[in-house]
PAKE-286114 format. One line per 10 residues: number of its first residue (from 1); their letters; for each residue x, y, z of N, C-alpha, C, O, CB. Coordinates in nm, 4 decimals. Glycine has a CB too. Layout:
REM PAKE-286114
NUM = a = X:Y:Z:X:Y:Z:X:Y:Z:X:Y:Z:X:Y:Z ~ ...
This chain:
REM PAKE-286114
1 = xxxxxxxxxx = 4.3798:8.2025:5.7187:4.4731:8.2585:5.8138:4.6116:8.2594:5.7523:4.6485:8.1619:5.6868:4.4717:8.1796:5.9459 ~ 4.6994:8.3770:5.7721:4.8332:8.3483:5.7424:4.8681:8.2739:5.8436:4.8107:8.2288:5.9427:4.9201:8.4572:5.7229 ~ 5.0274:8.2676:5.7773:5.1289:8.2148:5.8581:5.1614:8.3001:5.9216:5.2658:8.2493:5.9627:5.2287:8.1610:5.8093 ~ 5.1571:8.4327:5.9853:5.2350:8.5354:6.0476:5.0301:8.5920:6.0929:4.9744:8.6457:5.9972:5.3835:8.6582:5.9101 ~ 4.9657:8.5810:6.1881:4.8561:8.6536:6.2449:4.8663:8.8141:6.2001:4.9741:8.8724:6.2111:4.8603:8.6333:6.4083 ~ 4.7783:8.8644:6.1622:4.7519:8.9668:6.1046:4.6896:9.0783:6.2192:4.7004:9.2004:6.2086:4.6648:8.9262:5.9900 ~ 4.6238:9.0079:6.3279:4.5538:9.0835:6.4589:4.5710:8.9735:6.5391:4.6130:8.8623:6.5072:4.3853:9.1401:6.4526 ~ 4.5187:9.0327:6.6943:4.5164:8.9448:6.8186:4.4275:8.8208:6.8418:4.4327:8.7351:6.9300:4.4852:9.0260:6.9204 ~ 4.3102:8.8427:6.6939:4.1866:8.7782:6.7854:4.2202:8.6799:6.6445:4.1274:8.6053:6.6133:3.9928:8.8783:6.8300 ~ 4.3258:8.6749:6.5705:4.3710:8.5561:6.4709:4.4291:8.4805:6.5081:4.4415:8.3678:6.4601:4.4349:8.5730:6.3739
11 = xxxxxxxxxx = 4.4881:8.5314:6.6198:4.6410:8.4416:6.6702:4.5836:8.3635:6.7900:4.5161:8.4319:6.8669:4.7986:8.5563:6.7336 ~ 4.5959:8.2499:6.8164:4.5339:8.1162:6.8997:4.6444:8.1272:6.9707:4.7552:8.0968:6.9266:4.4997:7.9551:6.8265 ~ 4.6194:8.1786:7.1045:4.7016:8.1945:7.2724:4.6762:8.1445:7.2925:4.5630:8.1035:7.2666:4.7113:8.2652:7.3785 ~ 4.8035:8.0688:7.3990:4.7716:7.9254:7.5159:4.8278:7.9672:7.5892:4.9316:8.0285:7.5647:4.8128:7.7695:7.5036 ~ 4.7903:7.9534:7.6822:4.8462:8.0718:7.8604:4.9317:7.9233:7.8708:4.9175:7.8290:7.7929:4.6703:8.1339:8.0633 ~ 4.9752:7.9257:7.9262:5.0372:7.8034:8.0197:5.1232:7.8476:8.1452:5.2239:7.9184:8.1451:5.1393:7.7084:7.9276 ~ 5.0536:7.7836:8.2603:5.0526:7.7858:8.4045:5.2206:7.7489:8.3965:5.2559:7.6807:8.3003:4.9303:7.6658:8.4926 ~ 5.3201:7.7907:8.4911:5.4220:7.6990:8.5486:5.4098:7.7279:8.7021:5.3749:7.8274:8.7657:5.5782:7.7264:8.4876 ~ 5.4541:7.5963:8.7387:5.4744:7.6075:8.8853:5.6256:7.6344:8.9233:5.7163:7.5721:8.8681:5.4247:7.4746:8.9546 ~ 5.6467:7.7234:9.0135:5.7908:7.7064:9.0507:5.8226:7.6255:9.1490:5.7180:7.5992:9.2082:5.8476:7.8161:9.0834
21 = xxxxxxxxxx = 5.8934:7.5831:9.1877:5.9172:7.4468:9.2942:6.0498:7.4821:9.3451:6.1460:7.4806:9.2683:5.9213:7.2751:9.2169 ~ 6.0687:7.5275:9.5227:6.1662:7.5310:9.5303:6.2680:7.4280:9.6199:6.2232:7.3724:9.7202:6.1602:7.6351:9.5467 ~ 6.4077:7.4073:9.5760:6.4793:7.2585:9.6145:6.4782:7.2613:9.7382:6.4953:7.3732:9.7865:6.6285:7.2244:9.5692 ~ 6.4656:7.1858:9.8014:6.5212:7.1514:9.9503:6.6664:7.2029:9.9554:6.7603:7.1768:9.8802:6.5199:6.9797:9.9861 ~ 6.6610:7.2766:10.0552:6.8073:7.3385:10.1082:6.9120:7.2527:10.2307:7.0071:7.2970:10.2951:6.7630:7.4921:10.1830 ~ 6.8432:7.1010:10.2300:6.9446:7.0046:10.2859:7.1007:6.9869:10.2648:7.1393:6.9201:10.1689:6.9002:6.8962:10.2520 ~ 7.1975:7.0487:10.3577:7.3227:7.0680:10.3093:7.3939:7.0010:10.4278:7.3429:6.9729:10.5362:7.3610:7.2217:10.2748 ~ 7.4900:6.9852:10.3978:7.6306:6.9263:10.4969:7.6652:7.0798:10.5498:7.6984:7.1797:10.4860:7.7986:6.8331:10.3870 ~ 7.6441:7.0586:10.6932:7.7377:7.1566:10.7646:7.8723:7.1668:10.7927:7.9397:7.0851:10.8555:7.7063:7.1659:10.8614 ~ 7.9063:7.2640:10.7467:8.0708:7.3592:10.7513:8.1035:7.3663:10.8705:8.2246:7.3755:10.8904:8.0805:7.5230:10.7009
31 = xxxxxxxxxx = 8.0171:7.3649:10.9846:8.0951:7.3971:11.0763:8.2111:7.3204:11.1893:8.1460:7.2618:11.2758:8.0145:7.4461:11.1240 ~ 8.2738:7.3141:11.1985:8.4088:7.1967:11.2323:8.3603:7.0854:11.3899:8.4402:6.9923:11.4006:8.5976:7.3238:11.2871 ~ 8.3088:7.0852:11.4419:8.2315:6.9977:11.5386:8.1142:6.9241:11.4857:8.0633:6.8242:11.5364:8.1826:7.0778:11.6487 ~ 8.0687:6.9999:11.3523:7.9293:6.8619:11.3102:7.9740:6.8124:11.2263:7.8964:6.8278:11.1320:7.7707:6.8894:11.2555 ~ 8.1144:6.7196:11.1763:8.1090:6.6306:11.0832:8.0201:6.5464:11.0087:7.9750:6.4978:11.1124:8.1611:6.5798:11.1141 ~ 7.9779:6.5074:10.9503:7.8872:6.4637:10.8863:7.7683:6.4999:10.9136:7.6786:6.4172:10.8971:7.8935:6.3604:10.8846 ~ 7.7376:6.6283:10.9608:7.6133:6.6660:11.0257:7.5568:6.7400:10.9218:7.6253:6.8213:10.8597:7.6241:6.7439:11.1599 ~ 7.3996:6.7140:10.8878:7.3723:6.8240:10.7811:7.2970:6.9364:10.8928:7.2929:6.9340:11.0159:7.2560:6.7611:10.6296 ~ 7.2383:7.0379:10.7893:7.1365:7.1405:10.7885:7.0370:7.1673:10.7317:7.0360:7.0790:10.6459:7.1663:7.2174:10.7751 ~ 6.9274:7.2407:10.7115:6.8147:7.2648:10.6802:6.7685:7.3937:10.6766:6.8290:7.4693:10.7526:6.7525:7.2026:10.7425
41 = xxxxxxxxxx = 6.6605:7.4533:10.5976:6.5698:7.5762:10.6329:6.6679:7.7099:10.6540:6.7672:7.7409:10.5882:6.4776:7.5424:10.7824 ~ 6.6220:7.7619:10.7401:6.7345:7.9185:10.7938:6.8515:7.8897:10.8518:6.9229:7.9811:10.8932:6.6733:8.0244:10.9186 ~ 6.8861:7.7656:10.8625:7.0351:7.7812:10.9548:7.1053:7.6817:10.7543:7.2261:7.7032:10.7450:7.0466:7.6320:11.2083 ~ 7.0761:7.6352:10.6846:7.1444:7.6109:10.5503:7.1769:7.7666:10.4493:7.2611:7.8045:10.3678:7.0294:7.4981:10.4620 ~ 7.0243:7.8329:10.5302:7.0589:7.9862:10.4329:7.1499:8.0620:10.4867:7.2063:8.1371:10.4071:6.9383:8.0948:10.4145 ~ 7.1969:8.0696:10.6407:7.2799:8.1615:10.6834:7.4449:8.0831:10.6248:7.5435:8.1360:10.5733:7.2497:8.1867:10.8657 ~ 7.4236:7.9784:10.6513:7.5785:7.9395:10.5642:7.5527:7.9361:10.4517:7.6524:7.8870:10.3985:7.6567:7.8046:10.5845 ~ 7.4437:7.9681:10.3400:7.4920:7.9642:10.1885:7.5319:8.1046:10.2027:7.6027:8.1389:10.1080:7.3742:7.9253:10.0543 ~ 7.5036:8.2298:10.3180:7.4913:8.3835:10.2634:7.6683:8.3622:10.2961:7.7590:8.3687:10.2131:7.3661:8.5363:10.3718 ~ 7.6773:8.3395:10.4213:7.8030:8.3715:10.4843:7.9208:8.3024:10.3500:8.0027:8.3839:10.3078:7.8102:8.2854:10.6654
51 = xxxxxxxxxx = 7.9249:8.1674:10.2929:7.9941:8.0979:10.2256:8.0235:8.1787:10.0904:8.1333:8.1874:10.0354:7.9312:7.9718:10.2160 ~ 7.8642:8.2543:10.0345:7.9080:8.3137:9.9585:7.9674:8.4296:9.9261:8.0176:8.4605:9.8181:7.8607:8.3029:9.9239 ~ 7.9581:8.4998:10.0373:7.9869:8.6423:10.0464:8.1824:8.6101:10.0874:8.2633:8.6968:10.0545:7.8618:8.7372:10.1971 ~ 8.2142:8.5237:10.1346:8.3682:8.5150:10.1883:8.4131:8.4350:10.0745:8.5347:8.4159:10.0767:8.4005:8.4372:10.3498 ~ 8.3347:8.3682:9.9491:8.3905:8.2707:9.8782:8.4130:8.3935:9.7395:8.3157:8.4482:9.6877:8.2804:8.1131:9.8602 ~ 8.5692:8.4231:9.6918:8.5961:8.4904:9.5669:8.5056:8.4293:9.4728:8.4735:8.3105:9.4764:8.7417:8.4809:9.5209 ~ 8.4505:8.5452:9.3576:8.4134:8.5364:9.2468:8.4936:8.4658:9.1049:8.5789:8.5452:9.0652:8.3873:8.6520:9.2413 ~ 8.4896:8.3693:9.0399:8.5370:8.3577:8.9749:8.7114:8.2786:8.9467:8.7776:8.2751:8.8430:8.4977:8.4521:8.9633 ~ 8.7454:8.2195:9.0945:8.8602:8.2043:9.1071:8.8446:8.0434:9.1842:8.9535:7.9878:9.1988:8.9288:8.3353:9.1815 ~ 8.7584:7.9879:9.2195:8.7415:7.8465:9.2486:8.6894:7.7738:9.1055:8.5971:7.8164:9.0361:8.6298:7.8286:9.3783
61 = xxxxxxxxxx = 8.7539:7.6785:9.0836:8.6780:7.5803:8.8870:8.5950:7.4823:8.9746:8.5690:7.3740:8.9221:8.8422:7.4437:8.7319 ~ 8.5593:7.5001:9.0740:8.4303:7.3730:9.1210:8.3168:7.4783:9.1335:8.2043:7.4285:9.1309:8.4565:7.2656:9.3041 ~ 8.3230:7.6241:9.1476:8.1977:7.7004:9.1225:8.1740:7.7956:8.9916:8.2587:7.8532:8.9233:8.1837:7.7844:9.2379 ~ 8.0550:7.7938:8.9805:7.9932:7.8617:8.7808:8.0595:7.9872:8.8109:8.1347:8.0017:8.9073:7.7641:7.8987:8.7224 ~ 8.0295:8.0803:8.7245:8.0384:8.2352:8.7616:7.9454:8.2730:8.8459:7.9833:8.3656:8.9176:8.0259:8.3272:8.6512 ~ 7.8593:8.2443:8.8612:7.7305:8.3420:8.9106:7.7433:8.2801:9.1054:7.6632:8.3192:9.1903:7.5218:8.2811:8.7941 ~ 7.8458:8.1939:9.1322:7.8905:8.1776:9.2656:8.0043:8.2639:9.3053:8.0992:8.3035:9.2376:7.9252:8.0436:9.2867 ~ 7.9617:8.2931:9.4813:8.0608:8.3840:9.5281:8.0533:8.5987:9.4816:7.9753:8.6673:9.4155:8.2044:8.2947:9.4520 ~ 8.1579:8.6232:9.5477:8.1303:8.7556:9.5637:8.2667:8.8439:9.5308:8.3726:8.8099:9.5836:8.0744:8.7757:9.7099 ~ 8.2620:8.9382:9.4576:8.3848:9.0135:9.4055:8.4262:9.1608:9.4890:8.4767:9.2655:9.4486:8.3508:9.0488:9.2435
71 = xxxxxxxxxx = 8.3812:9.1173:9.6193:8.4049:9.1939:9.7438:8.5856:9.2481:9.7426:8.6455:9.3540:9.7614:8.3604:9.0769:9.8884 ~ 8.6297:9.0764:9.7019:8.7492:9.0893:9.7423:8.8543:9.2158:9.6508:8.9619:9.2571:9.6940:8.7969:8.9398:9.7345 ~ 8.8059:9.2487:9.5512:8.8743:9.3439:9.4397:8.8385:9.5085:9.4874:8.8913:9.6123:9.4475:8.7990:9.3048:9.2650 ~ 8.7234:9.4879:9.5923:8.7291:9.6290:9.6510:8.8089:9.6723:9.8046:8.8501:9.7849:9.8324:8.5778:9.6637:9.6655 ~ 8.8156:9.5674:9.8796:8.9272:9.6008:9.9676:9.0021:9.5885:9.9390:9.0373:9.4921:9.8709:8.9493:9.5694:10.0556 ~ 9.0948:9.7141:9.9885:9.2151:9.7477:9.9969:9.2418:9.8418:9.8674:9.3326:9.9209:9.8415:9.2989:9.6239:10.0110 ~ 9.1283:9.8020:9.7982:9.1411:9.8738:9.6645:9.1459:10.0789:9.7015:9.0995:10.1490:9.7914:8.9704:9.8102:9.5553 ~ 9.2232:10.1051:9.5832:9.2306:10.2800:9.6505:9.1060:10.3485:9.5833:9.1080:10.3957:9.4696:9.3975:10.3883:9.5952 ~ 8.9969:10.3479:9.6680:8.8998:10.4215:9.6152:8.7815:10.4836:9.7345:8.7371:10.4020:9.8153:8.8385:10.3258:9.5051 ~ 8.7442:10.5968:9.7397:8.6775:10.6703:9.8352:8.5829:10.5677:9.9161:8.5380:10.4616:9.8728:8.5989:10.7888:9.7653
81 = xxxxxxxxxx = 8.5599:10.6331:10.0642:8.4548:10.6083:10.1193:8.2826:10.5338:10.0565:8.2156:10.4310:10.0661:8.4552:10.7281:10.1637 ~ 8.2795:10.6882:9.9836:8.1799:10.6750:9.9334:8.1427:10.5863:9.8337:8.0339:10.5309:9.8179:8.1618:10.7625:9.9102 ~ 8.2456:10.5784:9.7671:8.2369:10.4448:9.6842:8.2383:10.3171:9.7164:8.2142:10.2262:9.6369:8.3180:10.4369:9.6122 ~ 8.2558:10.3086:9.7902:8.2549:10.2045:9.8933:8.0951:10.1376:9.9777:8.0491:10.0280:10.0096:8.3518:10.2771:10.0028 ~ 8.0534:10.2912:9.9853:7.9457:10.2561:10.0745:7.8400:10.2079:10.0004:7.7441:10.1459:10.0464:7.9014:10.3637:10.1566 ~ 7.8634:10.2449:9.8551:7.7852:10.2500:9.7015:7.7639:10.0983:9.6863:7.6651:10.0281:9.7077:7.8885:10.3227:9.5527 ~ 7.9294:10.0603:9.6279:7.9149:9.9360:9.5669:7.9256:9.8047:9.6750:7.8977:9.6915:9.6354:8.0259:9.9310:9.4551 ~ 7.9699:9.8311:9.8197:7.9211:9.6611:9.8816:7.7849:9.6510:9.8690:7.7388:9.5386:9.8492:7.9510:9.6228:10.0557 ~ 7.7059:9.7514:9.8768:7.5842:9.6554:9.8979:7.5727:9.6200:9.7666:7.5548:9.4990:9.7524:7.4436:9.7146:9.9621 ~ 7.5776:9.6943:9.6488:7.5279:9.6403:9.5523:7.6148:9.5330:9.5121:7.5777:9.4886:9.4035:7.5004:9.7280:9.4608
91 = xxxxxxxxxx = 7.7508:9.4539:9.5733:7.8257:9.3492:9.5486:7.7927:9.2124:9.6445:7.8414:9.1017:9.6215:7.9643:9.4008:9.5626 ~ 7.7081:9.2401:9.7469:7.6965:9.1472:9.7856:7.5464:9.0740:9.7977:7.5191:8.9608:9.8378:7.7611:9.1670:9.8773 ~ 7.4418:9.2017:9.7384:7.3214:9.1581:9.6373:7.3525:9.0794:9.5410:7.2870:8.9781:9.5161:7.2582:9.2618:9.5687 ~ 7.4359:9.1089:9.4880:7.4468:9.0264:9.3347:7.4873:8.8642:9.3989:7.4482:8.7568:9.3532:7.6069:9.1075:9.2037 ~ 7.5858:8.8888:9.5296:7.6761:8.7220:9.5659:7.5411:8.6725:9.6043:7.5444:8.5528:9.5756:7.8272:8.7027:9.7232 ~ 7.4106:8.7036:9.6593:7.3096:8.6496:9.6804:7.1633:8.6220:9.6332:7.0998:8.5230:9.6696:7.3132:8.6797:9.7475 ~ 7.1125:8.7240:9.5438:7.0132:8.7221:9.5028:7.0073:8.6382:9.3932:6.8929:8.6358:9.3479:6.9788:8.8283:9.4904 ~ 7.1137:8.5427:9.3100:7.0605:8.4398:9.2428:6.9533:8.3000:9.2816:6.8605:8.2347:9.2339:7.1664:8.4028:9.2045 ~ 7.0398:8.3096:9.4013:6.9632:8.1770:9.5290:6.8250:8.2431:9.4878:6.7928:8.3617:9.4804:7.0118:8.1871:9.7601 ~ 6.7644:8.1430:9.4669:6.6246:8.0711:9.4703:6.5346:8.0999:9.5399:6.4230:8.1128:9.4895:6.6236:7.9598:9.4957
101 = xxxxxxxxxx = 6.5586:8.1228:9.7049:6.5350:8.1155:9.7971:6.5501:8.2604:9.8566:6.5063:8.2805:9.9698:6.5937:8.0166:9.8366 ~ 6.6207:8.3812:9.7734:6.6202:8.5236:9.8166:6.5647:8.5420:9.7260:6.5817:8.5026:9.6106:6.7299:8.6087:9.8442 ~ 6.4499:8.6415:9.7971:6.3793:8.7511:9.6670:6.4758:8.8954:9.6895:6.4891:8.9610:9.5862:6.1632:8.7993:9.7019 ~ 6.5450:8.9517:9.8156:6.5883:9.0944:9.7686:6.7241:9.0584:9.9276:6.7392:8.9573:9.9962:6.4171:9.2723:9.7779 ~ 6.7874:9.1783:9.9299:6.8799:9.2295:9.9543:6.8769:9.3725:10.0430:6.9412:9.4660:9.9952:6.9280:9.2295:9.8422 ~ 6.7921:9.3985:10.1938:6.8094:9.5558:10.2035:6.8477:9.5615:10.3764:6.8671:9.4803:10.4668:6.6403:9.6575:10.1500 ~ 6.8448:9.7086:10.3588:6.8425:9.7673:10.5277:7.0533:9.7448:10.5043:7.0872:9.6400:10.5593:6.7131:9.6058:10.7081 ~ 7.1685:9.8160:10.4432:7.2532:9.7959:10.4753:7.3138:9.8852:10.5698:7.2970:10.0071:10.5643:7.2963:9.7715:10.3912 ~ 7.3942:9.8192:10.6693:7.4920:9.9610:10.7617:7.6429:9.8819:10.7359:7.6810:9.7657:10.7495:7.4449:9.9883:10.9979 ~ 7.6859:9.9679:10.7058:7.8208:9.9795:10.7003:7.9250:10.0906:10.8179:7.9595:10.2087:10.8232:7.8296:10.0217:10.5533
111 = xxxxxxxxxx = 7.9366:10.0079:10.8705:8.0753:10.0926:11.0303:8.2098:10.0146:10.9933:8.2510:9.9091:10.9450:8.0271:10.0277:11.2706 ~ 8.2506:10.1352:11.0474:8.4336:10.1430:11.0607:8.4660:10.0973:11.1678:8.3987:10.1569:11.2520:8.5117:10.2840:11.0607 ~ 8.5485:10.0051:11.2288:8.5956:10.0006:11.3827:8.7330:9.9654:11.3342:8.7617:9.8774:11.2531:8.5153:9.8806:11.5024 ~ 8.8353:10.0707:11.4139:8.9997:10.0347:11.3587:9.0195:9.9955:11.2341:8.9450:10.0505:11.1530:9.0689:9.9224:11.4282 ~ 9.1015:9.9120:11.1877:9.0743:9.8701:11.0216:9.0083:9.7601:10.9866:9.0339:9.6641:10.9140:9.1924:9.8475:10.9448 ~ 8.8965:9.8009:11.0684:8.7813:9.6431:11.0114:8.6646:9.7050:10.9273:8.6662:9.8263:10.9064:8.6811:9.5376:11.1733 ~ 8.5706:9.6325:10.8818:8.4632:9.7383:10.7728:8.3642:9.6414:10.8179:8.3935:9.5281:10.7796:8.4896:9.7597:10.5648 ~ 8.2094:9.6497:10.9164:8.1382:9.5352:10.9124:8.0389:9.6062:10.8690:8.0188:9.7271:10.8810:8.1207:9.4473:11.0293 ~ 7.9517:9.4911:10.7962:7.8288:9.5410:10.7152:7.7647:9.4652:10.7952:7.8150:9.3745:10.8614:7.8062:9.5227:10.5530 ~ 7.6459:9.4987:10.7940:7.4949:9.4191:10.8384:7.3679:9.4424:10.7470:7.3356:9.5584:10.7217:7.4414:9.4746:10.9924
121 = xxxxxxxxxx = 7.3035:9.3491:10.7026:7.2046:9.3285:10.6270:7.0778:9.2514:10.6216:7.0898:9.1532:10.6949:7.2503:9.3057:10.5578 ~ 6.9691:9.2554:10.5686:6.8626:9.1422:10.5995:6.8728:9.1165:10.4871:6.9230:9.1912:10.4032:6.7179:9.1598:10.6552 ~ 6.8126:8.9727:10.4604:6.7641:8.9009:10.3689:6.6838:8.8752:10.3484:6.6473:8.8230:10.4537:6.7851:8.8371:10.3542 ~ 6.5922:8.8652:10.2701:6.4464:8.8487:10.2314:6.4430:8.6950:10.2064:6.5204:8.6277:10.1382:6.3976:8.9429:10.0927 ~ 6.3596:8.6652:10.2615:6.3333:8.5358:10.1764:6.2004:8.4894:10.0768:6.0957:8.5208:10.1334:6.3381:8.4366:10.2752 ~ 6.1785:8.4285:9.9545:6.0614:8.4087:9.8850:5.9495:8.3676:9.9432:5.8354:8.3810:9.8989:6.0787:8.3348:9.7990 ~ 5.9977:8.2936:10.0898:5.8499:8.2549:10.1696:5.8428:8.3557:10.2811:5.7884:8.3282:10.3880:5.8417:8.0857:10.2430 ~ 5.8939:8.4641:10.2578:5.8184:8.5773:10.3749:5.8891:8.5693:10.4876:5.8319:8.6338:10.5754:5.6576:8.5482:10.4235 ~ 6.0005:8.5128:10.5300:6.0787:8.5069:10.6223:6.2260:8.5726:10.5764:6.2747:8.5653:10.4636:6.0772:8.3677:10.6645 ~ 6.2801:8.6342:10.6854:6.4226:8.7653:10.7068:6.5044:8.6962:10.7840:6.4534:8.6105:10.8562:6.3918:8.9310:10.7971
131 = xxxxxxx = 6.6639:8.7185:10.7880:6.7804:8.6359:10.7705:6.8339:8.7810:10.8261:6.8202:8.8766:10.7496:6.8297:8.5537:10.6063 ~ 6.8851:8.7999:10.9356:6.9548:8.9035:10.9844:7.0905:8.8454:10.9331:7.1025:8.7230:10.9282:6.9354:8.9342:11.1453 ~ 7.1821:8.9177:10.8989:7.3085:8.8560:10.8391:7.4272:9.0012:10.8884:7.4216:9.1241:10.8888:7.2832:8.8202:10.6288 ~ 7.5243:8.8973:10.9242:7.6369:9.0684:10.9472:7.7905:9.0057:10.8792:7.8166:8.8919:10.9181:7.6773:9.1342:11.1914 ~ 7.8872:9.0654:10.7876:7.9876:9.0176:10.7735:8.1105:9.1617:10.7855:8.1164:9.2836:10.7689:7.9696:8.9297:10.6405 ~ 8.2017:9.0334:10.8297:8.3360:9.1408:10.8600:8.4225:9.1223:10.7242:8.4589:9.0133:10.6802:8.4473:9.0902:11.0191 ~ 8.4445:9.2291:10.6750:8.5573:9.2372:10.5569:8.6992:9.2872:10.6059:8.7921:9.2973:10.5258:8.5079:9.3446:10.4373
């Protein structure tokens, strides 16, 4: 045998299984009446979506890059409707679909009311469960 397999049925494959394992989503709740109160399951995922989608990209040094959402560089920013309607969703897929715990990002509406912009979205989750989610920009 070489050192470099010459065909398929030279070269000795080893499949190897991994399991993925996903963390417990046990968190301290944000919200100002449960002090020391944690969370769990779908009510830890609606505050990681909400936290990340309102938390800037790149501008807190206690979070990596790949935390938070660069929402904030498109409001107010001077650029069409349509561009607009383009890139939130695809900006606030990206603030979420690293989590572990989202497989996708769909169903977006985007409405105007006076100068507010609210989106609404579902969330997928890896165990087959949806996260109705709505944020005001």
């Amino acid at each position: 045998m070489a050192i470099i397999p010459q065909s398929l049925e030279e070269a000795e494959l080893e499949v190897v299984e991994i399991e993925v394992q996903i963390e417990p989503s046990l968190t301290y709740s944000l919200l100002p009446n449960s002090i020391g109160g944690k969370i769990d399951g779908l009510e830890a995922i609606r505050q990681f979506i909400a936290k990340a989608i309102k938390t800037a990209r790149d501008r807190f040094l206690i979070y990596d890059d790949q935390y938070g959402c660069d929402l904030e560089s498109l409001i107010g920013a001077n650029v069409t409707r349509e561009l607009l309607d383009e890139e939130i969703p695809r900006v606030i897929t990206e603030a979420l679909i690293y989590d572990d715990r989202i497989s996708d990002v769909v169903d977006f509406v985007i409405t105007n009311e006076d100068d507010k912009v609210f989106v609404s979205f579902t969330v997928l989750l890896v165990n087959g469960e949806q996260v109705e989610s709505e944020v005001e920009l």
